[in-house]
C-alpha positions in Angstrom: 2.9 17.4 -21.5 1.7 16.5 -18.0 4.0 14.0 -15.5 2.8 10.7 -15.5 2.3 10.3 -11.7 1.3 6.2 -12.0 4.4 5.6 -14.2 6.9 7.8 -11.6 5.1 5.2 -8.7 5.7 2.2 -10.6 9.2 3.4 -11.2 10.3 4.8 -8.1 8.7 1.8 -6.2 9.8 -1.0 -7.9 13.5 0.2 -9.0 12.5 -0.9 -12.9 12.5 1.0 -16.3 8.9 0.3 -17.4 9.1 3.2 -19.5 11.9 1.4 -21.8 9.3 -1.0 -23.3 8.6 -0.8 -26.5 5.9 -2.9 -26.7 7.2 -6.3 -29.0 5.4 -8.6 -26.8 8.0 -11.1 -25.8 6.4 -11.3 -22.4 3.1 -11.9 -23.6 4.0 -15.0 -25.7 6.0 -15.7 -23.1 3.4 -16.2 -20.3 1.7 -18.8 -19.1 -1.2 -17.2 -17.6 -1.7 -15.2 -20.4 -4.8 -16.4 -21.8 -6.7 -15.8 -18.2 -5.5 -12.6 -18.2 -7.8 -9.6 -19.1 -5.1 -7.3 -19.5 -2.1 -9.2 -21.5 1.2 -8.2 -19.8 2.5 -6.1 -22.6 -0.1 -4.2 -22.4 -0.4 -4.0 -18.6 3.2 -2.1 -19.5 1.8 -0.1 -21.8 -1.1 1.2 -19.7 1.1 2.1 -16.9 3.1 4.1 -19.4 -0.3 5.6 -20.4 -1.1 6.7 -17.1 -4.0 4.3 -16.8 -3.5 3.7 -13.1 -7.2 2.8 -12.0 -8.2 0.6 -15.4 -4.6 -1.2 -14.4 -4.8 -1.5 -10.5 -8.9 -2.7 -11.2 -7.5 -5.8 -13.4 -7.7 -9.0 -12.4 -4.0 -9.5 -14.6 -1.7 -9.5 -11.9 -3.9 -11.7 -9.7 -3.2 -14.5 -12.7 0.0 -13.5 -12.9 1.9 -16.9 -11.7 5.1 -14.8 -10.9 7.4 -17.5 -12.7 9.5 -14.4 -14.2 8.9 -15.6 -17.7 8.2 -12.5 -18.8 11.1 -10.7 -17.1 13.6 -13.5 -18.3 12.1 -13.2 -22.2 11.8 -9.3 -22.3 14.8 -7.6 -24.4 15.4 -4.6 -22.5 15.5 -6.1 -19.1 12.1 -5.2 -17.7 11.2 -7.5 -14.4 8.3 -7.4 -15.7 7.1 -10.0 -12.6 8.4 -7.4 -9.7 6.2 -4.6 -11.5 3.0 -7.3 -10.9 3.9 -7.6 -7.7 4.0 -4.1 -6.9 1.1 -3.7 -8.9 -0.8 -6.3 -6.7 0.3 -4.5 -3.3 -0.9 -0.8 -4.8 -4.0 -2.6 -5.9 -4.9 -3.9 -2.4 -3.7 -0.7 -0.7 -6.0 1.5 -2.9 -8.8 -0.6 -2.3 -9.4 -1.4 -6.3 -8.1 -4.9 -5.8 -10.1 -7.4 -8.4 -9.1 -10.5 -6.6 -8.5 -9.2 -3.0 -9.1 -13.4 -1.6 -5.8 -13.8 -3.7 -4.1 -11.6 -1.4 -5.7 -13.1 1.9 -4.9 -16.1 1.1 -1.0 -15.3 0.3 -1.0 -13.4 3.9 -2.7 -16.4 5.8 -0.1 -18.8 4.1 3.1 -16.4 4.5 1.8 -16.0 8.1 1.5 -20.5 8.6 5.0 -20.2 7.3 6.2 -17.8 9.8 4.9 -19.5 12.4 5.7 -23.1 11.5 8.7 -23.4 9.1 6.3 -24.7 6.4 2.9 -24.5 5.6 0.0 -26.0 7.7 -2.6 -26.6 4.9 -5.5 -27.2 7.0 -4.7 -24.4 9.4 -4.6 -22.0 7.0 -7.4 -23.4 4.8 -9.5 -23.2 8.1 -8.0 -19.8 8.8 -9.3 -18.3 5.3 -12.5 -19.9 5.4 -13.5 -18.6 8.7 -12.4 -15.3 7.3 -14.5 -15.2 4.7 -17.8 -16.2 6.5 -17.3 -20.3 4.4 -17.7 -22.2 7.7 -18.7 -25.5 5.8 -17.7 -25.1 2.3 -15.9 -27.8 0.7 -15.6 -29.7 4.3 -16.4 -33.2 2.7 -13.3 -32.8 0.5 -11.0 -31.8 3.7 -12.0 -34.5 6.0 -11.0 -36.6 3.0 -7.8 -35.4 2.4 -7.2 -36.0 6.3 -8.2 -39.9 6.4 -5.7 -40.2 3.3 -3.1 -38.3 4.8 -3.0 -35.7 1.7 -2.8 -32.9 4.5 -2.3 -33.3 8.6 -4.3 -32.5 11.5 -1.6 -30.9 13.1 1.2 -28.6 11.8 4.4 -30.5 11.4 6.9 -27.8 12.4 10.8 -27.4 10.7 13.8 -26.8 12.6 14.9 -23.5 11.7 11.9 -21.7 12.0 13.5 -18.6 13.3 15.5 -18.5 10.4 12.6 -18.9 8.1 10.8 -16.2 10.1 13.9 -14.1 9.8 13.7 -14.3 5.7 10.5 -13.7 5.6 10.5 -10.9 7.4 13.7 -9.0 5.4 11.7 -10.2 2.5 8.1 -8.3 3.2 10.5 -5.5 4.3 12.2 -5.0 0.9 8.8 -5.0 -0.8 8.8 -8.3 -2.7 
């Protein structure tokens, strides 16, 4: 029987057992996001352990996945269920088969506002990603709304320890998660 090369990835990057699951489906009753899911997360499992790599990395699952561990917290033989999403998320941008790549973008811009501030400037990184994606004017009605009711700021209101922040987020994209 051949190696499964995507389930050794999976395994060796993430540090979890996927190939313990036995498929009862705790996590997928579990989940919240299930139901906007084309790929349910037992399943997702299952595929991996299939050797399925591009039908997985191509879903638009892990993009819905709202990393609230549910799964991981509910599953009977310890699977983090939620790490494997993540890494499946990361392997699907870096092959280029990502479904939902703005997902990603917009993670980065926001991980990136709270580097730089301590918190996250909302219309900073909303302008940010819009002028990424070439959506100059879209939905500008509802922002300069948001502003006169002081929903969101005009200027980044900055913490105190930002250093520190920047300093967790950093060991933090280091180690993967």
């Amino acid at each position: 029987m051949p190696e499964n090369l995507f389930l050794t990835e999976i395994e060796g990057s993430t540090g979890v057992a996927v190939s313990e699951c036995y498929q009862c489906f705790r996590c997928t009753n579990g989940c919240p996001a299930a139901r906007d899911m084309d790929i349910v997360p037992h399943r997702t499992i299952g595929l991996i352990i299939a050797g399925e790599r591009e039908r997985v990395l191509s879903s638009a699952s892990p993009w819905a996945c709202l990393q609230c561990a549910a799964c991981s917290i509910r599953c009977p033989n310890g699977i983090d269920i939620a790490r494997v999403f993540t890494a499946l998320r990361q392997l699907s941008v870096g092959s280029g088969m990502a479904a939902h790549r703005e997902v990603h973008d917009f993670d980065t811009l926001m991980i990136d506002s709270i580097a730089r501030h301590g918190r996250m400037y909302e219309l900073g990184t909303v302008m940010r990603y819009r002028l990424a994606r070439g959506e100059y004017l879209r939905q500008y009605r509802m922002g300069i709304g948001m502003v006169k009711k002081r929903r969101i700021g005009l200027f980044p209101h900055n913490a105190a320890d930002r250093k520190g922040i920047r300093s967790i987020i950093t060991k933090t994209v280091k180690n993967g998660r």
